[in-house]
C-alpha positions as CSV (number, residue, x, y, z in Angstrom):
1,X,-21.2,-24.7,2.0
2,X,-20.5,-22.4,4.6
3,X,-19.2,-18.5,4.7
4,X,-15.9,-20.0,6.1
5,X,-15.5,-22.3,3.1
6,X,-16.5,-19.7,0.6
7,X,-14.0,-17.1,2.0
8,X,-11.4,-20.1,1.9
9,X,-12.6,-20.6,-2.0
10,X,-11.6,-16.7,-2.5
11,X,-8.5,-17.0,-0.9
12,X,-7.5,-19.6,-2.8
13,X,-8.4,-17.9,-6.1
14,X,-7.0,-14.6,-5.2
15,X,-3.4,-16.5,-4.4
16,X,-3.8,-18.7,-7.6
17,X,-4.0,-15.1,-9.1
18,X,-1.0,-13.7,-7.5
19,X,1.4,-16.9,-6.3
20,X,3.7,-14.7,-5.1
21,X,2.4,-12.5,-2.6
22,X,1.2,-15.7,-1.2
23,X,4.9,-17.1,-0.4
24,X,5.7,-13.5,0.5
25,X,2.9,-14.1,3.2
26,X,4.0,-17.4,4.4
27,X,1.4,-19.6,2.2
28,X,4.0,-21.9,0.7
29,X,2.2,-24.6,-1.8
30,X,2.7,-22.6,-5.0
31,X,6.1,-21.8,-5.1
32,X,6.9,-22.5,-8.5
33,X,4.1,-20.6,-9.8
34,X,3.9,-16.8,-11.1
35,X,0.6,-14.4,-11.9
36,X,-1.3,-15.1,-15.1
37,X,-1.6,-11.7,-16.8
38,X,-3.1,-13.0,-20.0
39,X,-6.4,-12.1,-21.3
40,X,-7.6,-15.6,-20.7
41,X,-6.7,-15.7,-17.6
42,X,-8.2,-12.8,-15.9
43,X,-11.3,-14.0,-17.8
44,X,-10.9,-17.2,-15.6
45,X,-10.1,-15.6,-12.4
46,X,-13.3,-12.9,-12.7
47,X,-15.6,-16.1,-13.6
48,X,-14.3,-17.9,-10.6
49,X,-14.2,-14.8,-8.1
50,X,-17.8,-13.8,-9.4
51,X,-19.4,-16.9,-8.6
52,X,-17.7,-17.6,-5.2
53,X,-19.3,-14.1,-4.9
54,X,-22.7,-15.0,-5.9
55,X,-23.0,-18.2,-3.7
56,X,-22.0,-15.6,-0.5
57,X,-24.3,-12.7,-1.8
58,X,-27.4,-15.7,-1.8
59,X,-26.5,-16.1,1.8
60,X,-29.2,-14.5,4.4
61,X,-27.1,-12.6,6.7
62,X,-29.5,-12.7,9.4
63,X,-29.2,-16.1,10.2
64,X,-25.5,-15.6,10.8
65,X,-23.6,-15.6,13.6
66,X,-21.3,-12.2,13.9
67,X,-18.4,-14.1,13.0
68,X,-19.7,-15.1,10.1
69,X,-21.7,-11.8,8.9
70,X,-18.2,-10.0,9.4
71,X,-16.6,-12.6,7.1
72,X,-19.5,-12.9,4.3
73,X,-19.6,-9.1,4.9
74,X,-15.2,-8.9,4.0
75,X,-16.0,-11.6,1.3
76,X,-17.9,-9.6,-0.4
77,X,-16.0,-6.3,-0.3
78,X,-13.0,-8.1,-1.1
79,X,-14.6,-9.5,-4.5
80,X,-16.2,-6.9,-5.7
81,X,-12.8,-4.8,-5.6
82,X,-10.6,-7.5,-7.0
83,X,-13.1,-7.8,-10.2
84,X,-13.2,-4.1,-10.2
85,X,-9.1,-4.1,-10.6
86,X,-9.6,-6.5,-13.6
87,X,-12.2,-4.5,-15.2
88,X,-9.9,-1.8,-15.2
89,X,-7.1,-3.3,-17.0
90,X,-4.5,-2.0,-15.3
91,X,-1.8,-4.1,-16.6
92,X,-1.8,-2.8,-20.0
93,X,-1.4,0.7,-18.7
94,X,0.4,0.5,-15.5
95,X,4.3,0.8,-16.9
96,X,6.1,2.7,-14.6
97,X,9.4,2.3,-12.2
98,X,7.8,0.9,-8.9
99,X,6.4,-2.0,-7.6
100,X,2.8,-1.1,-9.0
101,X,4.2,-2.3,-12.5
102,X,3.7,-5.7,-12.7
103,X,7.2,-6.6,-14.0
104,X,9.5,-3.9,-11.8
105,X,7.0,-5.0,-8.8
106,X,7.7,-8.7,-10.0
107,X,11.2,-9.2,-9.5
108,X,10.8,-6.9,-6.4
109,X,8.5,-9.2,-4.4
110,X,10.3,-12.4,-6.2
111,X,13.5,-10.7,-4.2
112,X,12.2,-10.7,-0.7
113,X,10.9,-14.8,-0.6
114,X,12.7,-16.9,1.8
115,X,13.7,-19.9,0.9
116,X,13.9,-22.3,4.0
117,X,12.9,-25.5,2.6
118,X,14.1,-27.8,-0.2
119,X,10.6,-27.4,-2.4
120,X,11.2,-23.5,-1.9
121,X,14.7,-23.4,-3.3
122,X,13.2,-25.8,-6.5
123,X,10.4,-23.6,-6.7
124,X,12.5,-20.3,-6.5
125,X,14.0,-22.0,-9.6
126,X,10.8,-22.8,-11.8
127,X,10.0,-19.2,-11.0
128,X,13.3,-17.8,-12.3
129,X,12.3,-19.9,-15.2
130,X,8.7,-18.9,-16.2
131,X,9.4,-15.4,-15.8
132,X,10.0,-15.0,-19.9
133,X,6.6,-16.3,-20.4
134,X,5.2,-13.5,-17.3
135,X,7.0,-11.2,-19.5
136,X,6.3,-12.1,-22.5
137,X,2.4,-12.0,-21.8
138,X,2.5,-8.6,-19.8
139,X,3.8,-7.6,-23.4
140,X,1.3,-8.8,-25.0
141,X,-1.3,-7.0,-22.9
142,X,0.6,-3.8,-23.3
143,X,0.0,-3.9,-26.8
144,X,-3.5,-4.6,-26.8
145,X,-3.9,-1.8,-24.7
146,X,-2.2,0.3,-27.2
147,X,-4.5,-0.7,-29.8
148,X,-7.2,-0.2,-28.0
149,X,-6.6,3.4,-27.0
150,X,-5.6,2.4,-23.0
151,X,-1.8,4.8,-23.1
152,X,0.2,4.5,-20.7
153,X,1.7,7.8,-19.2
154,X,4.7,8.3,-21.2
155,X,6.8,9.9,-18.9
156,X,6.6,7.0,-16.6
157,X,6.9,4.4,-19.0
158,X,10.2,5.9,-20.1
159,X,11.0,5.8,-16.6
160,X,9.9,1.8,-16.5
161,X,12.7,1.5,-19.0
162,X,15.3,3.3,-17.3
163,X,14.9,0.9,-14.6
164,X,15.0,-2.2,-16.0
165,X,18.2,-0.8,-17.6
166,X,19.6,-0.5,-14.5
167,X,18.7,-3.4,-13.6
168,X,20.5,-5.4,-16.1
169,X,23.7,-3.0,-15.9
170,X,24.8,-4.3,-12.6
171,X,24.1,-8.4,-12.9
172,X,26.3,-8.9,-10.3
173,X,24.1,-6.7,-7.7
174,X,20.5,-8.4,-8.8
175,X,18.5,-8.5,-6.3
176,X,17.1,-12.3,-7.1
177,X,20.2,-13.1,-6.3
178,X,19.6,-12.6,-2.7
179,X,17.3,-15.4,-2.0
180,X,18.9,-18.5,-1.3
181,X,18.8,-21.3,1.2
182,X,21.0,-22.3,4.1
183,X,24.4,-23.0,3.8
184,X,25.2,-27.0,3.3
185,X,24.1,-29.9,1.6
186,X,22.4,-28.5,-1.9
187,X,23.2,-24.8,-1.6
188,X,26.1,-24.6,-3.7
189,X,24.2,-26.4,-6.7
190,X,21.4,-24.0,-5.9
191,X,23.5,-21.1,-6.3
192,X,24.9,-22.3,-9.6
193,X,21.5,-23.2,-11.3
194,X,20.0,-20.1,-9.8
195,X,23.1,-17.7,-11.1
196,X,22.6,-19.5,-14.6
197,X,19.0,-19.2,-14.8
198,X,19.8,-15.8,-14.3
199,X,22.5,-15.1,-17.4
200,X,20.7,-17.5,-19.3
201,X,17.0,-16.5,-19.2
202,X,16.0,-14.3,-16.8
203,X,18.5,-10.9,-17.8
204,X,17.5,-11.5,-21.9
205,X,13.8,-11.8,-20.9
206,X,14.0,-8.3,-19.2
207,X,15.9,-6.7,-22.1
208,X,13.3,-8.0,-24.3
209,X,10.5,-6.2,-22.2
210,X,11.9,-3.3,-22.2
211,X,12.8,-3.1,-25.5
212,X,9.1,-4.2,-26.0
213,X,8.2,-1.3,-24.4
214,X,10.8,1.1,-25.7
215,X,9.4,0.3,-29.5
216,X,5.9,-0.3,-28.8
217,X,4.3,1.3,-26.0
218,X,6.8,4.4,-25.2
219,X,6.1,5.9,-28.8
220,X,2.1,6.0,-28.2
221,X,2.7,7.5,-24.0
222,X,0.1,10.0,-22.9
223,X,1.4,13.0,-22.3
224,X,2.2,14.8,-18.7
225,X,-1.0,16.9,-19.7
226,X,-3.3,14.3,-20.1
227,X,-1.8,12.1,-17.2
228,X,-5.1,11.0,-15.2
229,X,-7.5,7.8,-15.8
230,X,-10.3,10.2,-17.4
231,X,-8.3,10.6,-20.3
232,X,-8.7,6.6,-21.2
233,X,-11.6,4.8,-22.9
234,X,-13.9,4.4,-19.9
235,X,-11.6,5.8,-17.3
236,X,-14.7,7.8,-15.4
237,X,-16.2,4.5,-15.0
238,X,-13.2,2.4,-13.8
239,X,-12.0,5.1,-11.7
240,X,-15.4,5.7,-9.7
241,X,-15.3,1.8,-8.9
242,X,-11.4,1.7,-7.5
243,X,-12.1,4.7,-5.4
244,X,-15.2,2.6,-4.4
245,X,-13.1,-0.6,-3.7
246,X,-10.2,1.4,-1.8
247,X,-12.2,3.3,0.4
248,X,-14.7,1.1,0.8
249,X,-17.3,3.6,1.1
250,X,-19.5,5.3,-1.6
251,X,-18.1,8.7,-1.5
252,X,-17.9,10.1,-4.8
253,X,-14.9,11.8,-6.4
254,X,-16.1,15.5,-6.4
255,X,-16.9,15.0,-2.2
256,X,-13.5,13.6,-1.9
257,X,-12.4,16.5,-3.7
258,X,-13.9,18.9,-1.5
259,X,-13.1,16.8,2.0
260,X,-9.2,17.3,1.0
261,X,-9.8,21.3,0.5
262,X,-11.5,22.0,4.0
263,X,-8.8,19.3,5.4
264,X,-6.4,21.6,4.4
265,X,-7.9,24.6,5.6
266,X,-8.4,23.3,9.4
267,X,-4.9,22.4,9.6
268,X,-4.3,26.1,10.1
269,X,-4.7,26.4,13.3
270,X,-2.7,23.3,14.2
271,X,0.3,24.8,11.5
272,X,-0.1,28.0,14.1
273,X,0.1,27.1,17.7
274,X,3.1,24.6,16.8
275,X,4.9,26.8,14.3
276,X,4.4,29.9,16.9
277,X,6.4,27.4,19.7
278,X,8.9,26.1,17.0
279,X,10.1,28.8,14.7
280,X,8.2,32.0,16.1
281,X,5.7,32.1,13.1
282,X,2.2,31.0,12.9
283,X,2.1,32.0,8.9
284,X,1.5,29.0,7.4
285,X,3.5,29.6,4.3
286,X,6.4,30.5,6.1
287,X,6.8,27.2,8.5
288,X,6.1,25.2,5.4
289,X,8.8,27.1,3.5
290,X,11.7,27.0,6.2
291,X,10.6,23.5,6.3
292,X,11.3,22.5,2.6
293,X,14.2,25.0,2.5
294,X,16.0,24.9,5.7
295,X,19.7,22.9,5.1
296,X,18.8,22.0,8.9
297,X,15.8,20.0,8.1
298,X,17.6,17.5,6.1
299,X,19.6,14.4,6.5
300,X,23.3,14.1,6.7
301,X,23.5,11.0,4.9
302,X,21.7,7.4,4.6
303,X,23.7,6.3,7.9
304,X,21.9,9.0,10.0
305,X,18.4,8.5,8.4
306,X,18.4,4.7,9.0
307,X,19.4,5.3,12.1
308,X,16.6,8.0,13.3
309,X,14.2,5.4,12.0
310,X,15.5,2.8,14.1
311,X,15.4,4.9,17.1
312,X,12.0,6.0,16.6
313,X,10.4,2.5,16.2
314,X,12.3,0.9,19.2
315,X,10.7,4.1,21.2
316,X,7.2,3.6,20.0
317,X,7.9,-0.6,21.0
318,X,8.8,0.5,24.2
319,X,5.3,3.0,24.7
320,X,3.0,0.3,23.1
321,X,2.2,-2.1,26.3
322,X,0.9,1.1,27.6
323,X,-1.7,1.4,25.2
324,X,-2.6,-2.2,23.7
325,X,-3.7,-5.1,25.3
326,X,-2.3,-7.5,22.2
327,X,1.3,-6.6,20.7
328,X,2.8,-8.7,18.2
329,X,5.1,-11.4,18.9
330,X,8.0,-10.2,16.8
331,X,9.7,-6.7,16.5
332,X,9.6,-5.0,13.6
333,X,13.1,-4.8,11.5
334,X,14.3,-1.8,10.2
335,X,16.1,-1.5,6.3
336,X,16.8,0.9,3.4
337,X,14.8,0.6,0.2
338,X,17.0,-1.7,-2.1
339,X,19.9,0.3,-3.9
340,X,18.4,-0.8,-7.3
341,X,14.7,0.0,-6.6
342,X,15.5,2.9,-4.5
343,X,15.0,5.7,-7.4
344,X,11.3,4.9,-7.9
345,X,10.4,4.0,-4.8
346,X,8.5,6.1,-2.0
347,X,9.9,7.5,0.9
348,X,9.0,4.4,3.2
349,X,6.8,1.6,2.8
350,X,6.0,-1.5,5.4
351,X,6.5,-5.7,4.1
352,X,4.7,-7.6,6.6
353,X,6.5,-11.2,8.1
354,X,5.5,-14.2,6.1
355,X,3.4,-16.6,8.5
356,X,5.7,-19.2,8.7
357,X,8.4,-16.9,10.1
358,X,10.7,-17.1,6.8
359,X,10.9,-13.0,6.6
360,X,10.2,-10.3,9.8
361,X,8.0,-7.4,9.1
362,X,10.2,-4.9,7.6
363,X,10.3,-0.9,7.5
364,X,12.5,0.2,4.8
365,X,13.3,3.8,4.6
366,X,14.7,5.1,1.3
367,X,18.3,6.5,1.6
368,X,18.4,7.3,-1.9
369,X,19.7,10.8,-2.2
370,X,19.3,11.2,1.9
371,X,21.1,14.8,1.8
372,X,17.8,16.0,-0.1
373,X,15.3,13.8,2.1
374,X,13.6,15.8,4.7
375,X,14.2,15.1,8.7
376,X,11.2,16.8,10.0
377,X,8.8,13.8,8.9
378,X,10.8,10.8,9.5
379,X,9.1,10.3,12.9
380,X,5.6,10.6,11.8
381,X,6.6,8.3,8.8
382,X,8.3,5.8,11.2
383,X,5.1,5.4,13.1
384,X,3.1,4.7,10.4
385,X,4.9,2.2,8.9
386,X,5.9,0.0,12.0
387,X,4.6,0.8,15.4
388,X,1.8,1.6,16.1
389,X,1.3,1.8,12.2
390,X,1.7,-1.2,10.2
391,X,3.4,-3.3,11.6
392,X,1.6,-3.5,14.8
393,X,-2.0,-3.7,12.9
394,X,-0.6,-6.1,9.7
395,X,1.2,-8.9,12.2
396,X,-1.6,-8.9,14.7
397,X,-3.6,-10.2,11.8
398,X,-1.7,-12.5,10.9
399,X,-1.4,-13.9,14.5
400,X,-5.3,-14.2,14.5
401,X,-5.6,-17.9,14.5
402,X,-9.0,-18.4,15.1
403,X,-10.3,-16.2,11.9
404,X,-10.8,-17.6,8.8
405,X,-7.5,-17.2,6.6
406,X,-9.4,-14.2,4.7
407,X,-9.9,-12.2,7.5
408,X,-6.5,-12.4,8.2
409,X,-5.0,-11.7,5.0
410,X,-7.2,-9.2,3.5
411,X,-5.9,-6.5,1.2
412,X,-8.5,-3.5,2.8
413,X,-6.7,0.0,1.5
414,X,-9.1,1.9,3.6
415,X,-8.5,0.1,6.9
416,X,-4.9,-1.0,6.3
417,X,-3.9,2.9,5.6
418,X,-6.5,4.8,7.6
419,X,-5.1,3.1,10.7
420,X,-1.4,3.7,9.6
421,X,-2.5,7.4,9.2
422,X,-4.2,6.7,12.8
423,X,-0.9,5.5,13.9
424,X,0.6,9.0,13.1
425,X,-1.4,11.0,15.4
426,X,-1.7,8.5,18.0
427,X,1.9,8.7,18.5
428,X,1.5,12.0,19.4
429,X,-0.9,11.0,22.3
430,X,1.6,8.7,23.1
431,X,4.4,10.7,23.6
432,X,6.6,9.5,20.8
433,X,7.3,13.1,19.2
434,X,10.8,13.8,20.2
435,X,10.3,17.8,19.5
436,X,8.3,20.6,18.0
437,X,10.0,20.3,14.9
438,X,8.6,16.4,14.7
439,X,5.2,17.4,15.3
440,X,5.3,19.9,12.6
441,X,6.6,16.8,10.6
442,X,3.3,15.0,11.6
443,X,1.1,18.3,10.5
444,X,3.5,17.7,7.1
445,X,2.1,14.7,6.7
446,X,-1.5,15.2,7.0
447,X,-1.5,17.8,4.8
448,X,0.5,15.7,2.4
449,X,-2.5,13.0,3.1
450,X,-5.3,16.0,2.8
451,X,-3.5,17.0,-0.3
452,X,-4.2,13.0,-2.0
453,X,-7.7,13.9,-1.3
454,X,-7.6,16.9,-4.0
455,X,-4.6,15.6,-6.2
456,X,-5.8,12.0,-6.7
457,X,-9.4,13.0,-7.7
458,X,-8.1,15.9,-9.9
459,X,-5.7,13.8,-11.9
460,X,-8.0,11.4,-12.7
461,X,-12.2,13.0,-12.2
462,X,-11.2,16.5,-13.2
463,X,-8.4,15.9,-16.0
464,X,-5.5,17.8,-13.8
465,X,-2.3,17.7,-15.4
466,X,0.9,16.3,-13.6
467,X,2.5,19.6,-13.5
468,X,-0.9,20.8,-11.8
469,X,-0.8,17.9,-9.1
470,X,3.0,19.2,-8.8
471,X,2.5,22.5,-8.3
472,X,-0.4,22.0,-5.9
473,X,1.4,19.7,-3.4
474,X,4.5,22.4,-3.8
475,X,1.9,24.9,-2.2
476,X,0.5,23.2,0.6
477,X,2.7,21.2,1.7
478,X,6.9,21.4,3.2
479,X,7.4,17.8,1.0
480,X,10.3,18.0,-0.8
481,X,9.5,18.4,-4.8
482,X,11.7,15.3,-5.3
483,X,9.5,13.1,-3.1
484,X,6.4,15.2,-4.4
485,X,7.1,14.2,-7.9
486,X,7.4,10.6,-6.7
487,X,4.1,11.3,-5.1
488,X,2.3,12.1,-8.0
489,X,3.6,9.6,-10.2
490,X,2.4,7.3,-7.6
491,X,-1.0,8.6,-7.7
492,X,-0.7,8.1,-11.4
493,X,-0.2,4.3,-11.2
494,X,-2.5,3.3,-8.7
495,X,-5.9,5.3,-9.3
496,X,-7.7,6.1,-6.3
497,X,-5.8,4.6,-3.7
498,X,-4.2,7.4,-2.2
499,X,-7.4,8.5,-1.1
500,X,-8.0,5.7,1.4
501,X,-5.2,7.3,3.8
502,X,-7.7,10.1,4.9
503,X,-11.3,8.4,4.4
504,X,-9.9,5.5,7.0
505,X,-8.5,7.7,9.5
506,X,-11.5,10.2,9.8
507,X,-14.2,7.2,10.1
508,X,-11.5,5.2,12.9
509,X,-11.4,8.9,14.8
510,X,-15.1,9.1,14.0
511,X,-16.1,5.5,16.0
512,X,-13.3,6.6,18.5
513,X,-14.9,9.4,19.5
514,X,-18.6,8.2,19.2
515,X,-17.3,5.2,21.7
516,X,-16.1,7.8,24.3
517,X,-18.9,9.5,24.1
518,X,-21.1,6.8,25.1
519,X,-18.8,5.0,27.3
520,X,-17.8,8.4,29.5
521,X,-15.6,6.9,32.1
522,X,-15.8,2.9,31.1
523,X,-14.0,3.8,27.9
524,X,-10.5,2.1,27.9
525,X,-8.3,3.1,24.9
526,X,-6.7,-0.1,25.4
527,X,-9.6,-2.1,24.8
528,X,-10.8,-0.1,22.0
529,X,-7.5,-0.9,20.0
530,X,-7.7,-4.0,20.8
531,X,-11.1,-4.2,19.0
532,X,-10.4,-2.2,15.9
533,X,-7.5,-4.7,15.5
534,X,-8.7,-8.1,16.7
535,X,-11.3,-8.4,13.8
536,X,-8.6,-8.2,11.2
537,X,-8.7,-6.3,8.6
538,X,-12.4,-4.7,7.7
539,X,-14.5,-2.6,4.7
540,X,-14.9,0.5,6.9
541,X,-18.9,0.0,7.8
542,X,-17.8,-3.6,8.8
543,X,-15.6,-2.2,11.5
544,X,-17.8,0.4,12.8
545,X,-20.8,-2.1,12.9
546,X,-18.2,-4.8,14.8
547,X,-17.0,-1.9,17.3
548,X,-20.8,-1.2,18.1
549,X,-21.4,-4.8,18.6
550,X,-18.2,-5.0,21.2
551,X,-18.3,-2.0,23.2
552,X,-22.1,-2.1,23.4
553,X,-22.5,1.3,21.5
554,X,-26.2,2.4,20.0
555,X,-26.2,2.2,16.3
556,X,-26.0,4.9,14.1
557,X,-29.5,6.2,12.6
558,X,-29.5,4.6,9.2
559,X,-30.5,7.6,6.8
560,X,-28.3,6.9,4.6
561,X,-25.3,9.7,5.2
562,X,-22.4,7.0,6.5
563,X,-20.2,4.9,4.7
564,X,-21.5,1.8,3.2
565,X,-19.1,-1.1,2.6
566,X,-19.3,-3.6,-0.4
């Protein structure tokens, strides 16, 4: 069997283990299937993932083509992570108010699926009907990991059923209401089945989850105190393997640690020359106070922060030809956060298009409470979630034809949010900062980036309360303590990757700079992008390793010091 037909084997398991992000990417043969979140069947899915594993690790890489090293090499990485996440058992422990909750995250994604053919709509359907038993098991699992010591954080699991009470408050506003296919011949009958399926089954599973977890999981919450993974049976262990399988690398969580305190520190030169230009100040504390406390530095309302996003990405579309070879061949759209997620849900985040053009790739900005949302960062945040962040790097994949499907669809944290942190600071060699105040925005955001470094790892290596991550973002960054909080809960749900933002922008600057340093006049940024992107996505070694091989740049000295991908 060849590495192409392995990787295809992976796929296929890894969308047979989450159905829905599948039709959310535009692979539409298993639309009237939903995760399997029983015990059983992530016993199944690491069995099958571990010995499509086993077969690629057998392979001798040396009598493979590059092509085919780079996808055994992804294959690989990819693997190991996804049976790392199912070792950790995240799904007994993960009850919160976002999308990393299984259930809230569930009738999110279930939300944004087109529906443009027949077997869609019918499959949309037998979704809306199996999500009692999706329920129903996550339940199950929660309570095992009750019994077995794995807590949820209490605070956020009272917050999981706030939400879903909100949900069900407002039927006539849910959001799986939205999907729904083209007027004419079927859609009213559609529409009827899909509205009773609704009333019928779908509302009194989700008041039976959450008073599931109400009664039995709320009662037994970890405390704000004792928020982090360390404080679960085997935490360490699980949490040294998803920083491993987010960043890609082998960096442990004590050097992490330290990176994110001397990030912070060499911003101060940065916070001086801009500040001094801006407000007249290079004090550091004071730019990041008048920052967070200025009335000026905030939105009117959602109208006027939906609109400076808009502006911002159809500037940086404009800039891009300039600087890439390839572009992607559809814009990026521009949304809020949907009113009944908005509460728990970050600032921004990036949905790419599905492949067969049933959904664009989509910014949504969160207008919730846009009087207390900060201005000065929008731009920086703009530009890292479309162009020439996300959705630049994420639709270009998908447009990669020639690449095994893997390689095009790979979920790499490192490489996905390194460049989207890339994107940030590009823009500014771009030209797509509209002032001083912007750029002080970007500076924001790095330090809110160098400040996951310290938090993420402290929370969960160094058993840092919540009100200690708090307080510590409060300091060092101008982030409002509303989004701040959101921050940390974040963190708190998804171990370990908030540190892939900084690890996969320094090692993208890193084989950057080593590429102009050996190409001296022949280097073309144009062409360099080009490459970083045109691979899809890649374990961070991978990419420098593919970079070498395409600008004809030496090798690194292998002793051991760079990052190593899995």
């Amino acid at each position: 069997m060849t590495i192409a037909q392995l990787a295809d084997e992976l796929v296929d398991a890894l969308f047979d283990a989450d159905p829905v992000r599948a039709s959310l990417l535009g692979v539409r043969d298993r639309e009237d299937r939903l995760a399997d979140h029983t015990e059983a069947g992530e016993h199944a899915l690491r069995a099958r993932i571990a010995a499509v594993a086993a077969r690629a690790g057998a392979v001798d890489p040396g009598g493979l083509d590059e092509g085919d090293r780079t996808t055994r090499a992804v294959l690989l990485q990819q693997a190991g992570a996804e049976l790392d996440r199912i070792a950790a058992r995240g799904v007994e422990y993960t009850v919160t108010d976002s999308f990393f909750d299984p259930v809230v995250g569930t009738l999110s994604r279930l939300s944004m699926t087109g529906i443009t053919e027949a077997e869609h709509a019918d499959g949309y359907l037998a979704r809306l009907s199996g999500l009692p038993g999706l329920f129903d098991a996550i339940a199950g699992r929660r309570r095992a990991g009750v019994a077995a010591g794995r807590f949820p954080v209490r605070r956020s699991a009272e917050a999981a059923v706030a939400h879903l009470t909100r949900y069900l408050a407002a039927p006539e506003d849910d959001p799986l209401r939205r999907p729904g296919p083209a007027a004419g011949s079927g859609s009213a009958a559609f529409r009827a089945a899909r509205d009773r399926l609704l009333t019928d089954v779908v509302h009194p599973a989700v008041a039976r989850h959450r008073d599931a977890v109400a009664a039995d999981v709320v009662p037994h919450g970890r405390s704000d105190d004792r928020a982090g993974l360390c404080w679960l049976p085997g935490g360490a262990d699980h949490y040294a393997r998803l920083v491993r399988g987010h960043t890609t690398t082998e960096r442990t969580p004590d050097d992490l640690h330290r990176a994110g305190l001397d990030a912070l520190a060499g911003l101060s030169e940065e916070y001086a020359r801009i500040g001094g230009r801006v407000f007249g100040t290079g004090d550091r504390a004071e730019i990041l106070a008048r920052l967070r406390t200025d009335p000026a530095m905030r939105w009117r309302d959602a109208d006027e922060l939906l609109g400076a996003a808009r502006a911002a990405v159809r500037r940086a579309e404009r800039a891009a030809p300039r600087w890439f070879g390839r572009l992607p061949s559809r814009g990026c759209a521009v949304e809020a956060v949907p009113e009944a997620e908005a509460p728990g849900a970050p600032v921004a985040y990036y949905m790419p298009p599905a492949a067969d053009g049933s959904r664009p790739g989509t910014y949504y900005a969160n207008t919730y409470r846009a009087d207390l949302r900060d201005r000065y960062s929008a731009e920086a945040i703009a530009f890292h979630e479309a162009v020439p962040g996300h959705h630049l790097q994420l639709s270009l994949a998908q447009e990669l034809s020639g690449l095994p499907l893997l390689r095009r669809l790979a979920s790499v944290t490192a490489f996905d949010e390194g460049w989207g942190l890339y994107a940030e600071r590009l823009a500014d060699e771009m030209g797509l900062y509209g002032d001083g105040v912007s750029r002080l925005g970007m500076l924001s955001e790095d330090s809110l980036r160098a400040c996951r470094l310290v938090v993420d790892t402290g929370l969960h290596s160094k058993g840092w309360s919540r009100r200690q991550a708090v307080d510590f973002m409060v300091a060092h960054t101008a982030t409002p303590r509303m989004e701040i909080e959101t921050e940390v809960d974040g963190y708190l749900a998804a171990p370990g990757r908030a540190l892939a933002y900084m690890v996969g922008r320094w090692e993208i600057q890193r084989i950057r700079a080593e590429a102009e340093a050996a190409l001296g006049d022949r280097f073309d940024v144009r062409a360099f992008h080009d490459v970083v992107l045109g691979s899809g996505p890649l374990p961070l070694g991978v990419l420098d390793e593919v970079v070498r091989a395409r600008t004809r740049v030496p090798g690194r000295p292998t002793d051991g010091s760079g990052p190593r991908s899995r």
